[in-house]
C-alpha positions as CSV (number, residue, x, y, z in Angstrom):
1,X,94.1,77.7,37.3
2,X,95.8,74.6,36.2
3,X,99.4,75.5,35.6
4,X,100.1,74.4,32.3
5,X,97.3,75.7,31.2
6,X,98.7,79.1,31.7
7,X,102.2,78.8,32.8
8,X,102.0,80.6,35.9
9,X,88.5,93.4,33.3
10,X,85.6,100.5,33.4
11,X,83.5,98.7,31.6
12,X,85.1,97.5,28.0
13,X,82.7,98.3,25.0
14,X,84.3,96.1,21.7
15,X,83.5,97.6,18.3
16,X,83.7,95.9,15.1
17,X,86.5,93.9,15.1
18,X,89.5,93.1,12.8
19,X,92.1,90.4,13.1
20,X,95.0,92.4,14.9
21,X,92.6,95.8,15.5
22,X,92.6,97.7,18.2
23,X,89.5,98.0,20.1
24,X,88.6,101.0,22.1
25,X,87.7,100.6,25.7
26,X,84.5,103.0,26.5
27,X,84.7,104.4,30.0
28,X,81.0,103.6,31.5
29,X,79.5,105.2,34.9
30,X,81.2,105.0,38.4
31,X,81.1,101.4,39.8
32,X,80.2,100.4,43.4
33,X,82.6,99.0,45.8
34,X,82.9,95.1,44.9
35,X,79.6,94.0,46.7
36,X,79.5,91.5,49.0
37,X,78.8,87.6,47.8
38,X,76.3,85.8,49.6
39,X,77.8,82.6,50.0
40,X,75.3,79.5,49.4
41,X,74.8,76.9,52.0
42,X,77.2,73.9,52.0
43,X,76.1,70.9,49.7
44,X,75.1,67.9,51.6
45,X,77.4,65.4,51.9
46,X,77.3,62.9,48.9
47,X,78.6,59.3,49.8
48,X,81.4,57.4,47.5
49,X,83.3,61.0,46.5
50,X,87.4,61.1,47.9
51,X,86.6,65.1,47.8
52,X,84.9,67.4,50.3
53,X,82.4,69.9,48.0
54,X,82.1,73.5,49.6
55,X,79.8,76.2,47.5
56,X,81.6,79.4,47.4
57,X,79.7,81.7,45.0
58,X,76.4,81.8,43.3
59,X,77.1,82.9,39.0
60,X,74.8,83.7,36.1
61,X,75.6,80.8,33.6
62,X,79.5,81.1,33.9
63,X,81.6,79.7,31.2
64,X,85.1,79.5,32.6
65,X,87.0,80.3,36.0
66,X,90.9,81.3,36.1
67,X,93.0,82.0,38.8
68,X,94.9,85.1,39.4
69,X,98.5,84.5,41.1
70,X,97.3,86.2,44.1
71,X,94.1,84.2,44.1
72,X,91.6,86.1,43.3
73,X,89.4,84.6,40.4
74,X,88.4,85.8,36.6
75,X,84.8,84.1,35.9
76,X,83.4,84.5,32.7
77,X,79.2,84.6,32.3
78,X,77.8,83.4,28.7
79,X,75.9,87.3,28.6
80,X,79.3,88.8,28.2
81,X,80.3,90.1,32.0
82,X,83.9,88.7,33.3
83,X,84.0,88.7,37.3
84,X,86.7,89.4,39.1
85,X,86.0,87.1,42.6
86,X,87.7,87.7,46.1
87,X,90.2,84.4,46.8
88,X,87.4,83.0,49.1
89,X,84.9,84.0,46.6
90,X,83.0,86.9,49.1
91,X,83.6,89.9,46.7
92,X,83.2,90.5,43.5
93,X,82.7,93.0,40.8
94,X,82.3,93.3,37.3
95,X,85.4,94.1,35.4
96,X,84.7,94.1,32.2
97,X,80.9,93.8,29.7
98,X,82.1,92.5,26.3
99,X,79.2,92.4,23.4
100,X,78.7,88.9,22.7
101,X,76.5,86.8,20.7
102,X,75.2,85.1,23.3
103,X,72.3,82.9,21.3
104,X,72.8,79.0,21.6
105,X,76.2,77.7,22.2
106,X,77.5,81.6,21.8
107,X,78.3,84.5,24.9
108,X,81.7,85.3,26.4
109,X,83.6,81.7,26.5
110,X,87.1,81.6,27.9
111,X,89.8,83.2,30.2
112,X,93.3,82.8,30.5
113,X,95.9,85.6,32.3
114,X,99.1,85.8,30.5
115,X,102.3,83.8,31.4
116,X,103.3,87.6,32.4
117,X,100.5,88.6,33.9
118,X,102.1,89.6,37.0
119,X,104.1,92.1,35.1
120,X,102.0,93.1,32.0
121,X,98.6,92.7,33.7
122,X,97.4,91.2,30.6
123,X,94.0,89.1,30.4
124,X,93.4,86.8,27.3
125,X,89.3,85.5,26.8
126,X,87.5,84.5,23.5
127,X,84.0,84.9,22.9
128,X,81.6,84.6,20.0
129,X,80.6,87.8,17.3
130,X,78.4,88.7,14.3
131,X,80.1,90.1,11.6
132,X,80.5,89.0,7.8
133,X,78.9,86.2,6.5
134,X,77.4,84.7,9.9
135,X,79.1,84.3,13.4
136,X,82.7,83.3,14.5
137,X,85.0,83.2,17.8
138,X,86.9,85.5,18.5
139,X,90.4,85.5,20.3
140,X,91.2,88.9,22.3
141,X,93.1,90.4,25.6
142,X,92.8,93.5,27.7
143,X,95.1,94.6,30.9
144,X,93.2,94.5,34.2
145,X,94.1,97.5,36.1
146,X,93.0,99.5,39.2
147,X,90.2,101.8,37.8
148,X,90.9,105.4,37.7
149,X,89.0,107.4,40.4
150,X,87.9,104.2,41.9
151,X,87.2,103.2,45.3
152,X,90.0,101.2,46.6
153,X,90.1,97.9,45.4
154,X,88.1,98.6,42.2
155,X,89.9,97.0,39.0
156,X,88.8,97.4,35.3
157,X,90.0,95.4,32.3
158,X,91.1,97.9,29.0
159,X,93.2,98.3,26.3
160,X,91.3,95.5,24.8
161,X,92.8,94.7,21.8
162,X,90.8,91.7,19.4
163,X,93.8,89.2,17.9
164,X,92.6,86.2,15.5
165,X,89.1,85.7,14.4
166,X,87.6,82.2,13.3
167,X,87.4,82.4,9.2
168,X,85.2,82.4,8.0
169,X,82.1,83.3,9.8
170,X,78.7,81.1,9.2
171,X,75.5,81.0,10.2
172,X,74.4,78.9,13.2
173,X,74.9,79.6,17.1
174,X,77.0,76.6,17.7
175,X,80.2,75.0,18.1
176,X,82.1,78.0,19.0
177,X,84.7,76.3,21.1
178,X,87.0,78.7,21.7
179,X,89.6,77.2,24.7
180,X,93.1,79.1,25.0
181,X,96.1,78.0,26.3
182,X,99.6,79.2,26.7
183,X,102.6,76.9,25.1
184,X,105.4,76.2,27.5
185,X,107.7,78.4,25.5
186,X,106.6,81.4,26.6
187,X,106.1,82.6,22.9
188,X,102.6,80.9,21.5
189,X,99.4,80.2,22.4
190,X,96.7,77.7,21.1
191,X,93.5,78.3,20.6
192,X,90.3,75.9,19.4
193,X,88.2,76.7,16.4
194,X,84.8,74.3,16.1
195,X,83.8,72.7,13.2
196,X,80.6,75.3,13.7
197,X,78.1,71.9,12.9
198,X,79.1,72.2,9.6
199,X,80.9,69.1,9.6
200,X,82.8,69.8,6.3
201,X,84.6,72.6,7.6
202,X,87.0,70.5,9.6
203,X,88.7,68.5,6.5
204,X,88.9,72.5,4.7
205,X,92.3,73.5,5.0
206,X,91.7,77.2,4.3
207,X,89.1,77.1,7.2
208,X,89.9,77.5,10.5
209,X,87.0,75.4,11.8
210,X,87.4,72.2,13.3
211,X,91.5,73.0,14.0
212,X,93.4,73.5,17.1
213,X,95.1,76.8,16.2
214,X,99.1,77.8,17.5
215,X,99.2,81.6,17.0
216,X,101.9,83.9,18.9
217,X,100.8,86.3,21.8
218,X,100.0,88.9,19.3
219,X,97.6,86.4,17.3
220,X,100.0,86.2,14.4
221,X,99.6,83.1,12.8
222,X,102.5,79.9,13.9
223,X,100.9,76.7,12.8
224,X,102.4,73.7,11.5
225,X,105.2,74.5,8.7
226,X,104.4,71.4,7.0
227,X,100.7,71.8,7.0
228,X,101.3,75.6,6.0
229,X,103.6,74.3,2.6
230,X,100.5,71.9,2.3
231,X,98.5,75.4,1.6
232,X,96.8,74.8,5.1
233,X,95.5,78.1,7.0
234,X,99.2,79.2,8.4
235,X,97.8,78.8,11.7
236,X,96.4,75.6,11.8
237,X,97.9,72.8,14.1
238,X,96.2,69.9,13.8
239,X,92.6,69.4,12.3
240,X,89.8,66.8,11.6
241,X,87.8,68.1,15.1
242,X,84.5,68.8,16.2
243,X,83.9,71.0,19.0
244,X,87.2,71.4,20.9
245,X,86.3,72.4,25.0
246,X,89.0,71.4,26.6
247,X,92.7,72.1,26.3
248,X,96.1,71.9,28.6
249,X,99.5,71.1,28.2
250,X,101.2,68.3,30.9
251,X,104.3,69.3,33.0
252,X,106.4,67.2,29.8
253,X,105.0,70.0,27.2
254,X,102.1,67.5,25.7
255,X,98.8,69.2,24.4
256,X,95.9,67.4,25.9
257,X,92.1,68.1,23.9
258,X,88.7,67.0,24.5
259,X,85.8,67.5,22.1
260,X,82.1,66.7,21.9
261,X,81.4,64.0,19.5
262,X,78.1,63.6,17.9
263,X,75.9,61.5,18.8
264,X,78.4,59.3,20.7
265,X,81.8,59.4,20.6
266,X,82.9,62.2,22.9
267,X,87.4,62.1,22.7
268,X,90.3,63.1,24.3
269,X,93.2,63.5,22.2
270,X,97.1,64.2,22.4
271,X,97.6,66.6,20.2
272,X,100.3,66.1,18.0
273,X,101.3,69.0,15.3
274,X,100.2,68.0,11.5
275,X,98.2,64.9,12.4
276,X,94.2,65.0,11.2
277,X,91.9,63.5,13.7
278,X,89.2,62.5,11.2
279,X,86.0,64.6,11.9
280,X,84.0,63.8,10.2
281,X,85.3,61.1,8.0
282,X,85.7,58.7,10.9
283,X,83.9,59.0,14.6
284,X,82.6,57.1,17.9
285,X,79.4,58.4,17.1
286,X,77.1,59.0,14.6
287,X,75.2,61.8,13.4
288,X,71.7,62.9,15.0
289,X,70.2,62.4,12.0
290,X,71.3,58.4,12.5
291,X,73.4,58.7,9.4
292,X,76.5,55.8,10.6
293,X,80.0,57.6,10.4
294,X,82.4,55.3,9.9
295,X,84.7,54.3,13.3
296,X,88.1,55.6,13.7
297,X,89.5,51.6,13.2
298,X,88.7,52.0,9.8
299,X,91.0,54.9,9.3
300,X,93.8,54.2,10.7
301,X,95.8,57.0,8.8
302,X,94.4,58.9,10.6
303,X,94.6,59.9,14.6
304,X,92.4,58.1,16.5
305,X,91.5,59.2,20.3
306,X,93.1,58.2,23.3
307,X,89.8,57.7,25.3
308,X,86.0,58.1,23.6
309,X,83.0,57.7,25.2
310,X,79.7,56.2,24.9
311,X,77.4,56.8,26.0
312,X,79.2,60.4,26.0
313,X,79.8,62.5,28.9
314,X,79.5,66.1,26.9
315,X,82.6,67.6,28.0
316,X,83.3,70.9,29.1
317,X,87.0,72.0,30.3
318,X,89.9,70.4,31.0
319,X,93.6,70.2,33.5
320,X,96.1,68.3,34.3
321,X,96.1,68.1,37.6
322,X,99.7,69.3,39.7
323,X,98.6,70.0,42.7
324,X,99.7,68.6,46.5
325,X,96.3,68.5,47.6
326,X,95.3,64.9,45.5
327,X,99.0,63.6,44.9
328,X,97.3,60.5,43.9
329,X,96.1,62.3,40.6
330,X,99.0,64.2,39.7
331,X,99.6,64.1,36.2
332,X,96.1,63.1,35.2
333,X,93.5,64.6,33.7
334,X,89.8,66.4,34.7
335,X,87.3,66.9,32.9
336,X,83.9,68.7,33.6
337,X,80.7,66.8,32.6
338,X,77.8,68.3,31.2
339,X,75.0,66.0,30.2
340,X,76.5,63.7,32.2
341,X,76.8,66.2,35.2
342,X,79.8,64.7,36.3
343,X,83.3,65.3,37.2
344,X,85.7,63.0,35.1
345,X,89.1,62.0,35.7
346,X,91.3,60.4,32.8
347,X,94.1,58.3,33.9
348,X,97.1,58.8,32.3
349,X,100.4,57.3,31.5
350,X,102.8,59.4,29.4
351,X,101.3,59.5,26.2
352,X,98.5,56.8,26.7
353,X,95.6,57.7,28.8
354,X,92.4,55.3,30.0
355,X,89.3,56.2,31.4
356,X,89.7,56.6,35.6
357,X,86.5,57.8,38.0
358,X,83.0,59.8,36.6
359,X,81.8,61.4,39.9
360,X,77.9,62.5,39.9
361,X,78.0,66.1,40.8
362,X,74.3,66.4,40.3
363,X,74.6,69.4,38.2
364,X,76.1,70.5,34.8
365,X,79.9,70.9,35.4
366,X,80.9,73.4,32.8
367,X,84.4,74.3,33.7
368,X,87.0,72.8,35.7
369,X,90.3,74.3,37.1
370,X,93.4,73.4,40.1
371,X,93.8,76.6,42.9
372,X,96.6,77.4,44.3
373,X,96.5,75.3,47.2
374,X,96.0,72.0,45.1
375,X,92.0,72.2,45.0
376,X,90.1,71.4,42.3
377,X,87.1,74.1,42.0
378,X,84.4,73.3,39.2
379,X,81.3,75.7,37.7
380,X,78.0,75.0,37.3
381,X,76.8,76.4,33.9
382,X,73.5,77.1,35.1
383,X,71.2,75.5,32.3
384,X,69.0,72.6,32.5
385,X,68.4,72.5,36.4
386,X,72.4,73.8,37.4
387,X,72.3,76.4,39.2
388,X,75.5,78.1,38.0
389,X,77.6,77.8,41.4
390,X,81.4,78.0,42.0
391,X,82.4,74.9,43.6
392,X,85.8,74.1,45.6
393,X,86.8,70.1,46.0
394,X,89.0,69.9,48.9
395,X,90.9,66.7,50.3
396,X,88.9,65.1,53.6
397,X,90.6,65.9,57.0
C-alpha cells in the first residue's frame, strides 16, 4: 500500500458495539489450507496506456486492498470477509467475517495495518453497522496472527477491538465513507465520516457526518483545538464534506481527500485543519433532484477544491504515488474511477494540484494502491458489469 497512507484477520464474530468496547473474537470451525487462486487470463492489451495490466486474482465485490510489509495482501469484500492474498495473489484464505450491513453503499469498507504492524500485528478496517437510531461507520482493529492449531501458514485476525463510531446513526444505506489513514507522527489517525445524504449533517458541528475525523490509535478523540473551543465534535478536523473515499498524506505531511459530489462536482481537496469545505452550502454540482447549489466562487470563505470534475468521475480511493517503478508520477496522485471506470491521475505541485491522465479501464475501479516494487495494483468492485478483479499496472519492458 501507498506509504503515506500507512507509514510503513479464526473467524472474528463483532457484537454490539461501543465507542472504545472490546469486542470478543468467536473461535469458528477448523479452516482449510489457504486454497489455491485460479489466476484469470491476462487482459488484452489496450492501446494509448504507459502501463502493462496483468489480472492476478478473481474477488467478490472487494472494497479495499492493503499491503502487508512482506507482501502479502489484506482485501476487503463489501459482505464482510477480509482476505488475506499470497504476494503474487495464488493463495488466499479468509481471515476474518465481520457482521456488516452490507445494503447499498454499506459492507466491510477499509483496511489499513498499523505503522507497527510489524511488531504489534495490528490491522485497522472500518465498516458499516445497525445500532441506535439507524446505521453508522464504524472504526475498529484486530491483530492478525497464526491460528492456533492451524495448518502451517493459516493466519486469523482477533482481539478485535471497535474504536470510534459515526454519531449519530441515521437511516439510509449510504454515504458511509469510511477511509483511514495513519498521520506521519506516529500518534493519530484520520478517518472519513459521510454526510450519510443527509446533506445537513455536514455544517452540524456536534455530528460527525460530513467531517474528516483525527482520532489517536486508540480512537480517542484529537481534532482541531480551535474547532473543539468552537463546541465542534472534539474530533472533528475539517468539515463541510460529502462522501469522503479517498485519503493520503504526501511524503511533506499534507492530507490529500477526494469526495463524490452530487450530481457533478466530484473534488479533491488538501485538507487543512479547521477549514469548512462548504457541503452543501456551495458545490460543482447540483442536487439530483435539479435543485442549483450555489458554486464554490461564491463562497469564497470557504475552502474550495483543488480539482472538481464534471462531468464527475465517481471516485473511489486514493495514493500518492512514491514508487521507482513510474518515477515520472512521483508525488502525484491516483485515483480509482467508478462510473467513469477509469484510472485517474492528479497532477500535483506542492499544494496546487490540476487534473493529469483519465485511463479507460473498462471496468469499475474501486480501490487503488502502490506495491512494494513501485506498481500500481487497482480492484474492480464488481457491480455493474466489473467483475471484481485484482489488477497489477506494471512499467512496459
Amino acid at each position: 500500500m501507498s506509504p503515506f497512507r500507512s507509514l510503513i484477520p479464526a473467524i472474528a464474530l463483532l457484537a454490539a458495539c461501543n465507542s472504545g468496547g472490546e469486542l470478543e473474537a468467536q473461535p469458528g470451525p477448523a479452516s482449510p489450507a489457504p486454497a489455491a487462486t485460479t489466476v484469470p487470463a491476462p487482459a488484452p492489451t489496450q492501446a494509448g496506456k504507459p502501463f502493462v495490466v496483468q489480472p492476478v486474482a478473481d474477488l467478490e465485490s472487494p472494497w479495499a486492498l492493503a499491503f502487508l510489509p512482506d507482501g502479502r495482501i489484506l482485501v476487503t469484500e463489501k459482505a464482510g470477509q477480509m482476505l488475506l492474498l499470497s504476494a503474487d495473489g495464488r493463495q488466499r484464505q479468509v481471515v476474518a467475517t465481520i457482521p456488516v450491513d452490507s445494503a447499498g453503499q454499506g459492507g466491510l469498507m477499509d483496511v489499513v495495518p498499523a505503522p507497527d504492524f510489524a511488531t504489534s500485528g495490528r490491522v485497522y478496517f472500518s465498516y458499516s453497522t445497525a445500532g441506535d437510531g439507524g446505521k453508522g461507520v464504524v472504526l475498529a482493529r484486530g491483530r492478525l496472527r497464526a491460528a492456533e492449531g492451524g495448518n502451517g501458514g493459516e493466519m486469523r485476525l482477533g482481539e478485535i477491538e471497535a474504536l470510534f463510531r459515526a454519531t449519530p446513526f441515521v437511516s439510509g444505506d449510504g454515504h458511509y465513507s469510511g477511509r483511514i489513514a495513519f498521520a506521519p507522527d506516529g500518534r493519530h489517525l484520520f478517518f472519513t465520516n459521510g454526510e450519510r445524504q443527509k446533506f445537513d449533517p455536514a455544517q452540524d458541528p456536534k455530528a460527525t457526518l460530513g467531517k474528516v475525523l483525527r482520532l489517536t490509535l486508540d480512537g480517542k478523540p484529537a481534532g482541531d483545538p480551535g474547532l473543539t473551543a468552537r463546541g465542534f465534535h472534539p474530533a472533528v478536523w475539517s468539515y463541510g464534506h460529502r462522501n469522503l473515499l479517498g485519503l493520503a498524506f504526501d511524503a511533506q505531511g499534507n492530507l490529500w481527500e477526494q469526495e463524490m459530489g452530487p450530481k457533478g462536482g466530484d473534488e479533491v481537496n488538501l485538507i487543512v485543519a479547521g477549514k469548512n469545505y462548504g457541503y452543501p452550502l456551495v458545490s460543482d454540482g447540483d442536487h439530483y433532484d435539479g435543485r442549483p447549489i450555489p458554486r464554490h466562487a461564491t463562497r469564497p470563505d470557504l475552502e474550495a477544491p483543488k480539482v472538481s470534475w464534471n462531468p464527475v468521475i465517481s471516485p473511489g480511493g486514493l495514493i500518492v504515488y512514491s514508487g521507482a517503478m513510474f518515477p515520472q508520477w512521483r508525488g502525484d496522485l491516483f485515483i480509482g474511477g467508478l462510473s467513469s471506470k477509469a484510472l485517474i491521475r492528479v497532477d500535483v505541485n506542492g499544494t496546487s494540484a490540476t487534473k493529469g491522465d483519465q485511463w479507460d479501464m473498462g471496468a469499475r475501479i474501486r480501490d487503488v494502491e502502490q506495491g512494494p516494487d513501485g506498481a500500481i495494483w487497482v480492484i474492480e468492485d464488481g457491480a455493474q458489469g466489473s467483475q471484481g478483479r485484482l489488477l497489477k499496472l506494471t512499467a512496459p519492458r
